[in-house]
PyMOL Python script that loads the backbone (N, CA, C, O; Angstrom):
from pymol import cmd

cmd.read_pdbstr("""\
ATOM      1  N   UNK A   1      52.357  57.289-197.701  1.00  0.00           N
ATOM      2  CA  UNK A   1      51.059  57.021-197.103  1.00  0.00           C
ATOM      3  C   UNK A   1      50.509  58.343-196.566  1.00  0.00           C
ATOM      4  O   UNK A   1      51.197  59.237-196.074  1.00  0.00           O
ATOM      5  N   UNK A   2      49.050  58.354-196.739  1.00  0.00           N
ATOM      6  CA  UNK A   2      48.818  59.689-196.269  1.00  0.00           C
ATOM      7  C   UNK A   2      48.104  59.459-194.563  1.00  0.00           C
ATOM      8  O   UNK A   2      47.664  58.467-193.982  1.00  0.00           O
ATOM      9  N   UNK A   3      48.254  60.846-194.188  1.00  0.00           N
ATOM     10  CA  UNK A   3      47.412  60.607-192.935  1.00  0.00           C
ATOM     11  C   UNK A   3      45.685  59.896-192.918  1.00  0.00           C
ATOM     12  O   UNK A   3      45.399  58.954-192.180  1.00  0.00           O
ATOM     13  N   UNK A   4      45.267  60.170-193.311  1.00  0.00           N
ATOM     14  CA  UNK A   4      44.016  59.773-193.310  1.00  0.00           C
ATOM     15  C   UNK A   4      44.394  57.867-193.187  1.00  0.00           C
ATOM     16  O   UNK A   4      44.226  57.242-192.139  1.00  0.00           O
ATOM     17  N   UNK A   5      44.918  57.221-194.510  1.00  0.00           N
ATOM     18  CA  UNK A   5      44.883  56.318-194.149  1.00  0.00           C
ATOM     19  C   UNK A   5      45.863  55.553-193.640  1.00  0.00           C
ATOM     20  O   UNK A   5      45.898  54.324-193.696  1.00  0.00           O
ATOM     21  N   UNK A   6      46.813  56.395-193.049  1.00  0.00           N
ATOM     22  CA  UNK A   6      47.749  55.901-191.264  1.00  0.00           C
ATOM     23  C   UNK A   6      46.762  55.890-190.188  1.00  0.00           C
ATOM     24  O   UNK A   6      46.779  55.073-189.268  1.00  0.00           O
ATOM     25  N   UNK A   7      45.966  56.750-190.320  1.00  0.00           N
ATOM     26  CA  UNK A   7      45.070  56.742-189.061  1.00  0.00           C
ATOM     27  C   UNK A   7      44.015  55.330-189.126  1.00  0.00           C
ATOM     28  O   UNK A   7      43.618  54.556-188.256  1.00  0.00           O
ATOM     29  N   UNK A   8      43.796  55.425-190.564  1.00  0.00           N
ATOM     30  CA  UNK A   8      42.901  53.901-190.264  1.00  0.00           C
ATOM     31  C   UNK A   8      43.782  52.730-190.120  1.00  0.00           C
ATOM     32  O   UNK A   8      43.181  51.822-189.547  1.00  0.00           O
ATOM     33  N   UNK A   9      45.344  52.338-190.527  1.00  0.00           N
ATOM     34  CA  UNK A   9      45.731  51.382-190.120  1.00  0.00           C
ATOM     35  C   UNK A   9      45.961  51.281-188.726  1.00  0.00           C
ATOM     36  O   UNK A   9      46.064  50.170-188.205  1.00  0.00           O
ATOM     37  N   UNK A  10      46.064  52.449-187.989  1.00  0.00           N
ATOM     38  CA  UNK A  10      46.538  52.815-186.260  1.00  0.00           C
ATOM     39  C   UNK A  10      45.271  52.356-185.679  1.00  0.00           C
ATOM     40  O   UNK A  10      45.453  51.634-184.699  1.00  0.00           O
ATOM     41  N   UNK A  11      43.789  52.597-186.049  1.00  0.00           N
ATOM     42  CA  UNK A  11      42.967  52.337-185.533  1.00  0.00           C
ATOM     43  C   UNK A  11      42.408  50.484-185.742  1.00  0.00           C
ATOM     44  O   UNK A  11      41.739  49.764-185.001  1.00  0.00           O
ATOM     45  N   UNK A  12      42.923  50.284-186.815  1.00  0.00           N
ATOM     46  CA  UNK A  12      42.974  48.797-187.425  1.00  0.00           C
ATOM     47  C   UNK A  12      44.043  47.856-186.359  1.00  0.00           C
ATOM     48  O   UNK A  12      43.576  46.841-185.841  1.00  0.00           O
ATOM     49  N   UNK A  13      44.990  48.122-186.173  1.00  0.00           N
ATOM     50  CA  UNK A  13      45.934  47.832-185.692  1.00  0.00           C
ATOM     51  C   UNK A  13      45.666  47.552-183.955  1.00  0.00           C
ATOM     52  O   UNK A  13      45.926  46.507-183.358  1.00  0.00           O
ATOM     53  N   UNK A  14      45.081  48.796-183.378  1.00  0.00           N
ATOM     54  CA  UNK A  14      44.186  48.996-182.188  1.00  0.00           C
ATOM     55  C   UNK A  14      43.583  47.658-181.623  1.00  0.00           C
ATOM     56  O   UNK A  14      43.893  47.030-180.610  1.00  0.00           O
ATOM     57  N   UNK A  15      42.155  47.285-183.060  1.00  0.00           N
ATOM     58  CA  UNK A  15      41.583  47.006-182.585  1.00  0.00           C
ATOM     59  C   UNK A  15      41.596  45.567-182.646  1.00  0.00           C
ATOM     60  O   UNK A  15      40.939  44.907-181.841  1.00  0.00           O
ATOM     61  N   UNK A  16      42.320  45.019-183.573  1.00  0.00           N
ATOM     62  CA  UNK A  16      43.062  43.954-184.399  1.00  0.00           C
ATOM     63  C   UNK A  16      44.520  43.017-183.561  1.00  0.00           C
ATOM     64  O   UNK A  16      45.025  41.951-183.912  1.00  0.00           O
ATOM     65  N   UNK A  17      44.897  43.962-182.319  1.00  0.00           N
ATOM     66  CA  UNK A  17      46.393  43.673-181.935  1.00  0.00           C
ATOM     67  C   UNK A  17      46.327  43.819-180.108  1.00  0.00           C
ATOM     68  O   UNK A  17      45.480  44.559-179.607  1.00  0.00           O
ATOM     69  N   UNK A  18      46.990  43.288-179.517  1.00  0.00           N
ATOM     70  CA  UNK A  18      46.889  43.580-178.463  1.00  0.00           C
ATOM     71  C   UNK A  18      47.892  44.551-177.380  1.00  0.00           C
ATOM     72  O   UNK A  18      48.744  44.452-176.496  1.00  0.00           O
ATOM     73  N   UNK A  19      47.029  45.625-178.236  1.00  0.00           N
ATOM     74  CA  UNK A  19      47.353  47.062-177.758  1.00  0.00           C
ATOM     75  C   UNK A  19      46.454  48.029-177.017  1.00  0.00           C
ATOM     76  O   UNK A  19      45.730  48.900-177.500  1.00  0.00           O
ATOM     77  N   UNK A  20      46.694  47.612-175.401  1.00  0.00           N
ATOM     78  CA  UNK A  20      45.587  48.770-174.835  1.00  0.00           C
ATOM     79  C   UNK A  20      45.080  50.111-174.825  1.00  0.00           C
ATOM     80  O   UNK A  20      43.924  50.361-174.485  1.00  0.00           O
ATOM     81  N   UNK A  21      45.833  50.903-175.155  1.00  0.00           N
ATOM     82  CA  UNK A  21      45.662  52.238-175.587  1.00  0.00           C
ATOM     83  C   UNK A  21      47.322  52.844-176.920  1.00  0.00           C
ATOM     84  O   UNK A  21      48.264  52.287-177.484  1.00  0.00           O
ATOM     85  N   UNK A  22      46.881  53.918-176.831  1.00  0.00           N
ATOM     86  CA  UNK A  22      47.294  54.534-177.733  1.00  0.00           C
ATOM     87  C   UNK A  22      48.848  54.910-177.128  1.00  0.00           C
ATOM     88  O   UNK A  22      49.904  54.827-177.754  1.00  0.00           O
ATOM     89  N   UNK A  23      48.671  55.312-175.831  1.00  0.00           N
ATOM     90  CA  UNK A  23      50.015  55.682-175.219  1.00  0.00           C
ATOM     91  C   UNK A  23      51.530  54.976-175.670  1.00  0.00           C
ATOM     92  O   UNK A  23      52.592  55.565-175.871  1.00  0.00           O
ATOM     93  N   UNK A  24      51.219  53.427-175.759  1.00  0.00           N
ATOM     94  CA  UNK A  24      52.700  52.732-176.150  1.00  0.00           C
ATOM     95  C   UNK A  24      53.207  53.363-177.667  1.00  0.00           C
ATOM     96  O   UNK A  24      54.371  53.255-178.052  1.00  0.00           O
ATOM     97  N   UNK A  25      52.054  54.087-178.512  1.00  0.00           N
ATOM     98  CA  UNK A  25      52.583  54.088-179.690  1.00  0.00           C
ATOM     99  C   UNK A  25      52.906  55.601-179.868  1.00  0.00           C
ATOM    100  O   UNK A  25      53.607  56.047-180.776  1.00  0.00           O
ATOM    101  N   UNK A  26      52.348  56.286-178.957  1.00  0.00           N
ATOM    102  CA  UNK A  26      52.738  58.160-178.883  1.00  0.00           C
ATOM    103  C   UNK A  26      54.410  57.621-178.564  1.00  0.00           C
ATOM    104  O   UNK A  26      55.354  57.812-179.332  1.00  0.00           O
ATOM    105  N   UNK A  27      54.468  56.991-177.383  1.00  0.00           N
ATOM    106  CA  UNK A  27      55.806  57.299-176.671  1.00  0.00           C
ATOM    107  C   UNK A  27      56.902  56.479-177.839  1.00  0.00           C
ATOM    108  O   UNK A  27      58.110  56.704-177.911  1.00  0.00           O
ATOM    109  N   UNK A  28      56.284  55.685-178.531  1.00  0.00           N
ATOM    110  CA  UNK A  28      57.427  54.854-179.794  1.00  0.00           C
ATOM    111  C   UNK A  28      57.312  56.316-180.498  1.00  0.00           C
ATOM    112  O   UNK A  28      58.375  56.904-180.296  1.00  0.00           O
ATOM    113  N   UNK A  29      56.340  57.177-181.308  1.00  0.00           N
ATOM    114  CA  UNK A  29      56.298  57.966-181.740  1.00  0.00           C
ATOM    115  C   UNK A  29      57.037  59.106-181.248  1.00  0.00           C
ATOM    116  O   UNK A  29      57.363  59.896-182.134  1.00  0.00           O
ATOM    117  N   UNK A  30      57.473  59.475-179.789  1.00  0.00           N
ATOM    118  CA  UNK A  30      58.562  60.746-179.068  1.00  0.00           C
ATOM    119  C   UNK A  30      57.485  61.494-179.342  1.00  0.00           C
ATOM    120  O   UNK A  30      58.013  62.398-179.991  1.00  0.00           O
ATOM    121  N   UNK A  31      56.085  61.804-179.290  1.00  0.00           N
ATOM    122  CA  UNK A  31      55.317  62.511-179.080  1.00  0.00           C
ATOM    123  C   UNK A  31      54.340  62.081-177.733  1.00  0.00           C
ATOM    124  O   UNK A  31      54.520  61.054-177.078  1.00  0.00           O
ATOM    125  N   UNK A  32      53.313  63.051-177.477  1.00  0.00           N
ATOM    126  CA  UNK A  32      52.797  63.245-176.413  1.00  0.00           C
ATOM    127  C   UNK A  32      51.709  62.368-176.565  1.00  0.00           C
ATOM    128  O   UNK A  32      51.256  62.250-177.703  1.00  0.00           O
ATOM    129  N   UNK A  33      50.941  61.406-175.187  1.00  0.00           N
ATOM    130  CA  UNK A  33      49.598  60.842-176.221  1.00  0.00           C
ATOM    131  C   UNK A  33      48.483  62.183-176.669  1.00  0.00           C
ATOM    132  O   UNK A  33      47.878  61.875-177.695  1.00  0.00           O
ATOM    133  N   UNK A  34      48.244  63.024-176.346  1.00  0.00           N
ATOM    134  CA  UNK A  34      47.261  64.498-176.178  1.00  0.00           C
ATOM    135  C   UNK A  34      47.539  64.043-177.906  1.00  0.00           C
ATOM    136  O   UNK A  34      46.768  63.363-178.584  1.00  0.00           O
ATOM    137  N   UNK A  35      48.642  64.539-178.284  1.00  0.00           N
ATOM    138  CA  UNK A  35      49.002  64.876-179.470  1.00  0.00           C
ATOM    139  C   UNK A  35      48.594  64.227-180.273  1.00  0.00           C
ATOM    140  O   UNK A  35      47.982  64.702-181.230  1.00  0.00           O
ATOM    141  N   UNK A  36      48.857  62.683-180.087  1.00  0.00           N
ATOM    142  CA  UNK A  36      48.708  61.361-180.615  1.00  0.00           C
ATOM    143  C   UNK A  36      47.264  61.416-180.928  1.00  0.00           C
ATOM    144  O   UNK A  36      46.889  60.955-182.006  1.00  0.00           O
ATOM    145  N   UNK A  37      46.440  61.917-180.126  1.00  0.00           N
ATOM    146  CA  UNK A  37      45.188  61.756-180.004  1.00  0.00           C
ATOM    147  C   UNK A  37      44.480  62.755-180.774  1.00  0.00           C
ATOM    148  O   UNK A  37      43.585  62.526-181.588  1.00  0.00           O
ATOM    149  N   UNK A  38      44.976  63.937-180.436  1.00  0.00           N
ATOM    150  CA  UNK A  38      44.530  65.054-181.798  1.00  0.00           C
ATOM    151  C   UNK A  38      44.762  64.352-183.370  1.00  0.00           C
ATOM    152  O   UNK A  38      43.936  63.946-184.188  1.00  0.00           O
ATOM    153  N   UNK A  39      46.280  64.402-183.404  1.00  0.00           N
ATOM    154  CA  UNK A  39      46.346  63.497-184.611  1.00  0.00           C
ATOM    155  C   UNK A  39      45.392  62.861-185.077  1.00  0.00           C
ATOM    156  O   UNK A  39      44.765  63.336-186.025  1.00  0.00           O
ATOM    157  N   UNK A  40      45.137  61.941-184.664  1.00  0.00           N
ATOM    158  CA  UNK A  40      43.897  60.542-184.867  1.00  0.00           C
ATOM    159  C   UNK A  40      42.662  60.918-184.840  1.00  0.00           C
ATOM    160  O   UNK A  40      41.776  60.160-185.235  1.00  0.00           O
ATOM    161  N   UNK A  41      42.391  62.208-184.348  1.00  0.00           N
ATOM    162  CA  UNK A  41      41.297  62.629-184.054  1.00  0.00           C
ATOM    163  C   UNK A  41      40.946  63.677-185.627  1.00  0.00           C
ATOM    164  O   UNK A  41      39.839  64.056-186.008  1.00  0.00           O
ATOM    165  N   UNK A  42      42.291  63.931-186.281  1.00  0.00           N
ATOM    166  CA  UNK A  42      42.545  64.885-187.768  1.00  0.00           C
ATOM    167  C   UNK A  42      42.714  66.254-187.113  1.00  0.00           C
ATOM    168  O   UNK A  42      42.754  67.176-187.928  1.00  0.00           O
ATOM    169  N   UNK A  43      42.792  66.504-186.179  1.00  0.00           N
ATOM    170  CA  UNK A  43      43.359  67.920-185.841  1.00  0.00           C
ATOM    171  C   UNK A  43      44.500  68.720-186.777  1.00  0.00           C
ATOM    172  O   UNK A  43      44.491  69.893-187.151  1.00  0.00           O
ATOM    173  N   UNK A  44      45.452  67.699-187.010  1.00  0.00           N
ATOM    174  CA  UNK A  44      46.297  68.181-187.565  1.00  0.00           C
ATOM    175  C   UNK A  44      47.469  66.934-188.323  1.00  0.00           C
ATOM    176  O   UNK A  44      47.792  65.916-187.710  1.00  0.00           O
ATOM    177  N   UNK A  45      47.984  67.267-189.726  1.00  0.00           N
ATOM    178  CA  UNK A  45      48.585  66.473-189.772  1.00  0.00           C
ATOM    179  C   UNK A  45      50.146  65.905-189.673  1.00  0.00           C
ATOM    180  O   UNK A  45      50.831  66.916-189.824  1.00  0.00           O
ATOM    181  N   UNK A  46      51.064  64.726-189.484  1.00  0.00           N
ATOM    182  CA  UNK A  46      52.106  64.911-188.949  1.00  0.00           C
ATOM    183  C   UNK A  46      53.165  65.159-190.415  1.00  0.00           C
ATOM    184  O   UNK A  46      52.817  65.351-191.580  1.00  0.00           O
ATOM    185  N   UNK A  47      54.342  65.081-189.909  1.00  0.00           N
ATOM    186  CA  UNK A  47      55.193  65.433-191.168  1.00  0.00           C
ATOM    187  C   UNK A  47      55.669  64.574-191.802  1.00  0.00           C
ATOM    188  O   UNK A  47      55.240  63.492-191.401  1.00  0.00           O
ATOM    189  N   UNK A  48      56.616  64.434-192.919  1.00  0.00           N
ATOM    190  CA  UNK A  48      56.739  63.264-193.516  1.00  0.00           C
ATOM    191  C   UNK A  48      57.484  62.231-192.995  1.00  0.00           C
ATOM    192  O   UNK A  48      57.299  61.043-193.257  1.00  0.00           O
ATOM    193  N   UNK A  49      58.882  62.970-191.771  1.00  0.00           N
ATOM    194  CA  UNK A  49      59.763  61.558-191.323  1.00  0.00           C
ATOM    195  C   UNK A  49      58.534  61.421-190.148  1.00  0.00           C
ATOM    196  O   UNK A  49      58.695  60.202-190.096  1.00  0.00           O
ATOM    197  N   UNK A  50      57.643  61.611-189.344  1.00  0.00           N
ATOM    198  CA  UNK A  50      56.878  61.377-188.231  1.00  0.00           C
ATOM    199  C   UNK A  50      56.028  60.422-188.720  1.00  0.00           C
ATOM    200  O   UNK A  50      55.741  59.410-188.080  1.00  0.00           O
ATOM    201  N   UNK A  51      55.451  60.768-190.213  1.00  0.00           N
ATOM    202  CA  UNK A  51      54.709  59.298-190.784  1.00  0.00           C
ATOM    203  C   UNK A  51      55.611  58.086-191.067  1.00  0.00           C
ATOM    204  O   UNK A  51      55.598  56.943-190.609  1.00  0.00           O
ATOM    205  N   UNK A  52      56.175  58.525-191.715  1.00  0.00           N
ATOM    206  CA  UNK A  52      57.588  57.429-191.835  1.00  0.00           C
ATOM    207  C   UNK A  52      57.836  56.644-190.839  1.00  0.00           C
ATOM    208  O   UNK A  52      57.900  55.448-191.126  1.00  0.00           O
ATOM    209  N   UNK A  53      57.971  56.888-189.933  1.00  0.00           N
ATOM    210  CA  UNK A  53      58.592  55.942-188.165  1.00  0.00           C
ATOM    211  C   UNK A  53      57.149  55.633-187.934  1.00  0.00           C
ATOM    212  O   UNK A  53      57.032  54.408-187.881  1.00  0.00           O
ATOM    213  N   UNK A  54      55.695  56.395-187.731  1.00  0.00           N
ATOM    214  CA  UNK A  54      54.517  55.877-187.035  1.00  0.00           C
ATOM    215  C   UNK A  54      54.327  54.394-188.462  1.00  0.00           C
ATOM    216  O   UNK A  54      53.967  53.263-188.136  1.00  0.00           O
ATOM    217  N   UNK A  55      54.651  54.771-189.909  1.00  0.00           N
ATOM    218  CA  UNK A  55      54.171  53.678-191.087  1.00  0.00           C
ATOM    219  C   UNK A  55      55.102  52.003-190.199  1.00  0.00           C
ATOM    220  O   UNK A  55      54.603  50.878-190.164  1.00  0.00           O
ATOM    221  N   UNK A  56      56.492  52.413-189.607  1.00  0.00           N
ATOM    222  CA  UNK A  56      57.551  51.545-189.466  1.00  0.00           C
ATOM    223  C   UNK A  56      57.101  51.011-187.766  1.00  0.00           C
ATOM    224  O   UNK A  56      57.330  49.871-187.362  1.00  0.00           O
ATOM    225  N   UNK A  57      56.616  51.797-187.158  1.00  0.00           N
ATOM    226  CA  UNK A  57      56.015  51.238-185.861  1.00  0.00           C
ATOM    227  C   UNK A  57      54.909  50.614-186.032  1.00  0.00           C
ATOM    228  O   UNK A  57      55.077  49.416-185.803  1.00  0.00           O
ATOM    229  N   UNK A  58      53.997  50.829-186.289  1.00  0.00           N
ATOM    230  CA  UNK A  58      52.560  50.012-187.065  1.00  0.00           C
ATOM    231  C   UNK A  58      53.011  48.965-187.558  1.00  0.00           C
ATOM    232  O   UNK A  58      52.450  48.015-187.010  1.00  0.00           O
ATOM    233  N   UNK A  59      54.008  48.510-188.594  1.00  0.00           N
ATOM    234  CA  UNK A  59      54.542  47.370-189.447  1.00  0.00           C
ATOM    235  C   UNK A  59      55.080  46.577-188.042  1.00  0.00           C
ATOM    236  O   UNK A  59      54.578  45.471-187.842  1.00  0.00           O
ATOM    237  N   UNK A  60      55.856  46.970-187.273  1.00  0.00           N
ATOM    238  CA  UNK A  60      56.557  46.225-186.260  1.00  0.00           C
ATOM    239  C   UNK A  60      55.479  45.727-185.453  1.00  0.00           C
ATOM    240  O   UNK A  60      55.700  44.543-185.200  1.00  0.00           O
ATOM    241  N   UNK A  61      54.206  46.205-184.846  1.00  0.00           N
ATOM    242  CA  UNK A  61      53.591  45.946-183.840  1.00  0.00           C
ATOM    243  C   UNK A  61      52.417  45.244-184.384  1.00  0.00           C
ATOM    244  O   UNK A  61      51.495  44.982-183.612  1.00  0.00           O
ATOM    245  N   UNK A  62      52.336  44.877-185.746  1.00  0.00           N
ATOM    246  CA  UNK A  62      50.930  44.481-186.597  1.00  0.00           C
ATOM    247  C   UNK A  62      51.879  42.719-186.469  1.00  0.00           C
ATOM    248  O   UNK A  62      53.094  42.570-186.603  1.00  0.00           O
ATOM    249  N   UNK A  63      50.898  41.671-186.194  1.00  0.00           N
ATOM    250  CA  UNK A  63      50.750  40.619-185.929  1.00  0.00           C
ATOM    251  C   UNK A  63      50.071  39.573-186.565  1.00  0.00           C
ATOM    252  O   UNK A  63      49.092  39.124-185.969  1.00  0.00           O
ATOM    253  N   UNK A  64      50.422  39.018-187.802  1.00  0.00           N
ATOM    254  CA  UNK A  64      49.147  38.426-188.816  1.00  0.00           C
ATOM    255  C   UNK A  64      48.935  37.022-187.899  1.00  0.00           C
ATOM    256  O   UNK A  64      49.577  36.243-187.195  1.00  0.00           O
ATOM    257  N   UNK A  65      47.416  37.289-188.475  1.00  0.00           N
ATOM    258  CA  UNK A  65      47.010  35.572-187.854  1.00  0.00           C
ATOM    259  C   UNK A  65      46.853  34.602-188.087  1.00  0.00           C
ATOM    260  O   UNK A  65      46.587  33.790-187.201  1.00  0.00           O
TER     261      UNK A  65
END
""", "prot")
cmd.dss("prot")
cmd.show_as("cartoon", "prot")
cmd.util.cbc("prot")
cmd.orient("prot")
């Protein structure tokens, strides 16, 4: 999966799930939220095991209805 569209399932997921901010998923992630937030923001992109665990945290915290 590429970043671009991790970032739209993170933001899908957001707005879709009942998740108040971004922070619960930096700290599942062992990154900073700042970071989290650049990320998402395309500052920069993460590496392949960091997508890997954010693809496997997203799957865990996504809730069908």
């Amino acid at each position: 999966m590429n970043d671009e569209a991790l970032r739209k399932k993170v933001r899908l997921l957001k707005a879709t799930q009942a998740i108040d901010n971004y922070y619960e998923i930096a700290d599942l992630l062992e990154i900073t939220e700042k970071s989290f937030y650049n990320w998402l923001s395309g500052y920069y992109n993460l590496g392949h095991q960091k997508k890997e665990q954010l693809n496997a945290i997203a799957n865990e915290l996504y809730i069908p209805e």
